[in-house]
Backbone as a ProteinNet text record, in pm:
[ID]
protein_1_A
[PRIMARY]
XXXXXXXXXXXXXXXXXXXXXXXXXXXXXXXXXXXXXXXXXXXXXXXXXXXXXXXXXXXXXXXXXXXXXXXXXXXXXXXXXXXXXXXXXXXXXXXXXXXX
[TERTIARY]
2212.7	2106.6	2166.3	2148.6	2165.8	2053.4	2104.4	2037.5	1960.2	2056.4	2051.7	1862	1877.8	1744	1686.6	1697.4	1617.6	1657.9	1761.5	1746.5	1816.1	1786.5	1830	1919.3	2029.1	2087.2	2019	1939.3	1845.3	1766.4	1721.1	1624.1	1765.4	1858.9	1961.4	1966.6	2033.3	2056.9	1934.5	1788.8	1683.2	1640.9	1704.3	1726.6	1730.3	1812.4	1833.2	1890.8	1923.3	2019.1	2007.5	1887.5	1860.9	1947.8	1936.2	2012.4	1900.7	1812.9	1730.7	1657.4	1529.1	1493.1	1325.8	1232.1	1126.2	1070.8	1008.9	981.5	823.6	773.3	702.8	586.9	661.3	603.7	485.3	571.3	523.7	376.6	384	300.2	135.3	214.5	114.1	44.1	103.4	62.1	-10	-9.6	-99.3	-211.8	-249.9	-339	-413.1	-331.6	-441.9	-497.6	-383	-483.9	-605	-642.1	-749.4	-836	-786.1	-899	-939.4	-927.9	-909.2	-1071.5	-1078.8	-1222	-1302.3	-1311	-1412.3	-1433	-1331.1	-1298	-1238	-1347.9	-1278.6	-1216.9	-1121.5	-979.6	-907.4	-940.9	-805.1	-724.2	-793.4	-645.4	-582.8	-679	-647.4	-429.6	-529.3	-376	-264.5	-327.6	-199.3	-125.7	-227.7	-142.7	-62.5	-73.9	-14.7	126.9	132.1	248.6	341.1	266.1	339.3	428	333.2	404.3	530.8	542.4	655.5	766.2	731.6	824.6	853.7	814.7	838.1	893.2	909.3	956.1	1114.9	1122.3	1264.3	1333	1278.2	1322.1	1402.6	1359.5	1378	1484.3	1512.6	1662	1771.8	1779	1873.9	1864	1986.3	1933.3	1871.4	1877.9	1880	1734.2	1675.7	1527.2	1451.9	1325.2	1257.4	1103	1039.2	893.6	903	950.9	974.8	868.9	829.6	712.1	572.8	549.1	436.2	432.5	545	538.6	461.3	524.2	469.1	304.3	309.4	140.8	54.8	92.9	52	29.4	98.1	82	-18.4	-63.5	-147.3	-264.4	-297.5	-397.8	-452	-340.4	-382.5	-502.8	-399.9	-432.9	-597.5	-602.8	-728.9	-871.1	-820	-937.9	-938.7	-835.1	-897.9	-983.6	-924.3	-1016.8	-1164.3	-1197.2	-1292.9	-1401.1	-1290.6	-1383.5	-1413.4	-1338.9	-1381.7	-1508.2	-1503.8	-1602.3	-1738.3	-1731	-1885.5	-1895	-1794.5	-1864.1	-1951	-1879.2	-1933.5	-2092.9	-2078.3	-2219.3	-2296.4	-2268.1	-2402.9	-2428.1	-2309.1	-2334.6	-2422.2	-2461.7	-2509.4	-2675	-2661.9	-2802.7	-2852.7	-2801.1	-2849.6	-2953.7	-2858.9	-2912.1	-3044.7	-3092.9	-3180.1	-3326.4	-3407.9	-3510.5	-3639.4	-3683.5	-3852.3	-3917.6	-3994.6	-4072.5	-4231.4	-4294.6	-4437.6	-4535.6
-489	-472.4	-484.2	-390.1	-388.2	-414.8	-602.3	-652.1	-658.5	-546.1	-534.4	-479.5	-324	-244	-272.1	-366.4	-357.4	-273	-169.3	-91.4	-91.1	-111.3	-139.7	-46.4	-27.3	84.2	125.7	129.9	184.3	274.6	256.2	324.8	451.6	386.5	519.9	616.4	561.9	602.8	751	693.9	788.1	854	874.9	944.5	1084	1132.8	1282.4	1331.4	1476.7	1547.7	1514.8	1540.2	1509.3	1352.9	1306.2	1191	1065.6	1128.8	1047.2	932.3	829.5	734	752	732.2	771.3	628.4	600.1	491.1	438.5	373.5	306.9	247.3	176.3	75.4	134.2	215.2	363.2	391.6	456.8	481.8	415.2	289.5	174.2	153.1	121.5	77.1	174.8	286.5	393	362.2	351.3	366.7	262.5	131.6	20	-6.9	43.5	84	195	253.9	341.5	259.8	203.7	115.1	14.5	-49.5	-109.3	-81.6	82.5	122.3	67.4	62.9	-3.8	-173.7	-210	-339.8	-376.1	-508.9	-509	-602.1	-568.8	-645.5	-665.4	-689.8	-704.4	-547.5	-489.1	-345	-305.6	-324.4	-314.6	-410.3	-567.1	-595.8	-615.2	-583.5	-563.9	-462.5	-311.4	-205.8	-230.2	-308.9	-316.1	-425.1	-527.1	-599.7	-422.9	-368.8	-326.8	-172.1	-190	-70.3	-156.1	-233.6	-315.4	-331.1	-362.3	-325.7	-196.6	-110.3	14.7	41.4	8.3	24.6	-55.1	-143.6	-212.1	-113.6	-78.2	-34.7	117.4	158.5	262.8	309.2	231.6	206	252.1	280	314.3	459.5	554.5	670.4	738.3	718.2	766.1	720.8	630.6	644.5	716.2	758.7	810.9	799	854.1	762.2	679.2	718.6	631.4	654.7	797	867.5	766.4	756.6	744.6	611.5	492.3	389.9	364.2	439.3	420.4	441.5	563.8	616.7	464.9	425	267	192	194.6	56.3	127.8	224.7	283.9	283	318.8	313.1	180.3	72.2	-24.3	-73.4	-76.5	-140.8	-56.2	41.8	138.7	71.9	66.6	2.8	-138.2	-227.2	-371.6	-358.4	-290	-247.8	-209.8	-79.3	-107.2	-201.4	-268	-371.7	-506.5	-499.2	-614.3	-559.3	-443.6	-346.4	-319.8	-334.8	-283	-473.1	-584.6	-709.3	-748.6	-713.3	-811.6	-687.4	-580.2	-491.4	-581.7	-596.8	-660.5	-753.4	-861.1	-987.8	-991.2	-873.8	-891.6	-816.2	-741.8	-682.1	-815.9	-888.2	-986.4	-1138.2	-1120.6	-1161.4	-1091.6	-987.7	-937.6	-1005.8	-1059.6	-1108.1	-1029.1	-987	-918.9	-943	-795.3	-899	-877.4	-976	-982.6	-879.6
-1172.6	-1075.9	-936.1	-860.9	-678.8	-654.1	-579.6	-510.4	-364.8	-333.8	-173.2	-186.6	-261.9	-277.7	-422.4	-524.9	-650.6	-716.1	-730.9	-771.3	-912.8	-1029.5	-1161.3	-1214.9	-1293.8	-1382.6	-1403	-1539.2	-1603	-1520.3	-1413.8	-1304.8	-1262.3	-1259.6	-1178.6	-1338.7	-1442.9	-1565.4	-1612.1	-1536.4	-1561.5	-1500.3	-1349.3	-1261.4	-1275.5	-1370.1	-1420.7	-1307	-1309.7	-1248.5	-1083.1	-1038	-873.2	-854.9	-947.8	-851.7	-722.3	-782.1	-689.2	-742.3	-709.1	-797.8	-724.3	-809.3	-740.8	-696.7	-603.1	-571.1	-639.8	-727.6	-813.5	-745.3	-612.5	-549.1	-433.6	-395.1	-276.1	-337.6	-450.2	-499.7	-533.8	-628.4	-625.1	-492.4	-387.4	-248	-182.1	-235.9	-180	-270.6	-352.5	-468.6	-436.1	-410.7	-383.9	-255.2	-123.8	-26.7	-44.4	-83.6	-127.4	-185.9	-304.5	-309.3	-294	-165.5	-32.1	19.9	38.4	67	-38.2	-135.7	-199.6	-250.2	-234.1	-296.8	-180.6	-85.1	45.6	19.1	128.2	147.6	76.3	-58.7	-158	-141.8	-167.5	-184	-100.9	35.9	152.7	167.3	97.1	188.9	59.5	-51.3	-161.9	-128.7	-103.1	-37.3	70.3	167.5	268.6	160.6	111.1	51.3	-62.7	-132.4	-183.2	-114.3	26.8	105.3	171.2	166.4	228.5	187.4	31.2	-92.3	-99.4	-110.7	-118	36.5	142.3	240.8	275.1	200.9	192.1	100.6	-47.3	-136.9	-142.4	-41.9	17.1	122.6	178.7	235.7	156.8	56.2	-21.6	-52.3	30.4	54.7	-129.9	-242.7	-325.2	-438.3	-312.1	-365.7	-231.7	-313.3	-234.2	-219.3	-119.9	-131.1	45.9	113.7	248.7	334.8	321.3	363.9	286	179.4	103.8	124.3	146.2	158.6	297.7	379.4	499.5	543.2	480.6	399.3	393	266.5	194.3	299.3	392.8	521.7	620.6	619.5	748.8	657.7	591.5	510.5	431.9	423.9	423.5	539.9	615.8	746	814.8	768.4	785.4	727.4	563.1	495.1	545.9	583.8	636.5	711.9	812.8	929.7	917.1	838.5	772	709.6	658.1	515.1	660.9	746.9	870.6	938.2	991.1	1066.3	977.3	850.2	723.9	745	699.8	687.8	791.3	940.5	1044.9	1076.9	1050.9	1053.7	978.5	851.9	779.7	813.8	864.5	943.8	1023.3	1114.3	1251.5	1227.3	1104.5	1033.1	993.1	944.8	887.3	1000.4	1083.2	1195.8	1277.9	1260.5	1322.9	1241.4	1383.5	1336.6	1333.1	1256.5	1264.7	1326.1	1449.4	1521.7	1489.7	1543.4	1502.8	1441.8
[MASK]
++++++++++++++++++++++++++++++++++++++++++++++++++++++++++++++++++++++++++++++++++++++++++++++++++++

């Protein structure tokens, strides 16, 4: 295992001809920022941890996914934003008093 990027034999070994390694993490971190929008805040900031991972992991010119990782962290950071902006709305709906 190369410690520097995670990157296991086995993962190079299955690589096939390109020579490249697809990034796992990239992926995940996109997926759970997305569902981020529905499930607030958790996916939001898992996506954002696993775009990070996938953003270290990636340093190593022979994985790839640097783009999508990066993806994962903007879109994280989108749905927090969100899931902060829909809570404090209902917060402040909630506060409105009926009048007579």
């Amino acid at each position: 295992m190369n410690m520097e990027t995670n990157v296991t034999e086995r993962e190079l070994e299955n690589s096939g001809k390109t020579g490249t390694i697809e990034n796992r993490a990239a992926v995940a971190g996109l997926i759970a920022s997305n569902i981020g929008f529905v499930v607030l805040f958790v996916g939001g900031v898992v996506g954002i941890v696993f775009g990070i991972v996938a953003l270290m992991r990636s340093r190593d010119p022979r994985v790839r996914g640097r783009g999508m990782a990066i993806c994962a962290i903007v879109v994280g950071v989108l749905s927090i934003g969100t899931s902060a902006f829909f809570t404090y709305s209902l917060y402040m709906q909630s506060k409105i008093v009926p009048g007579p």
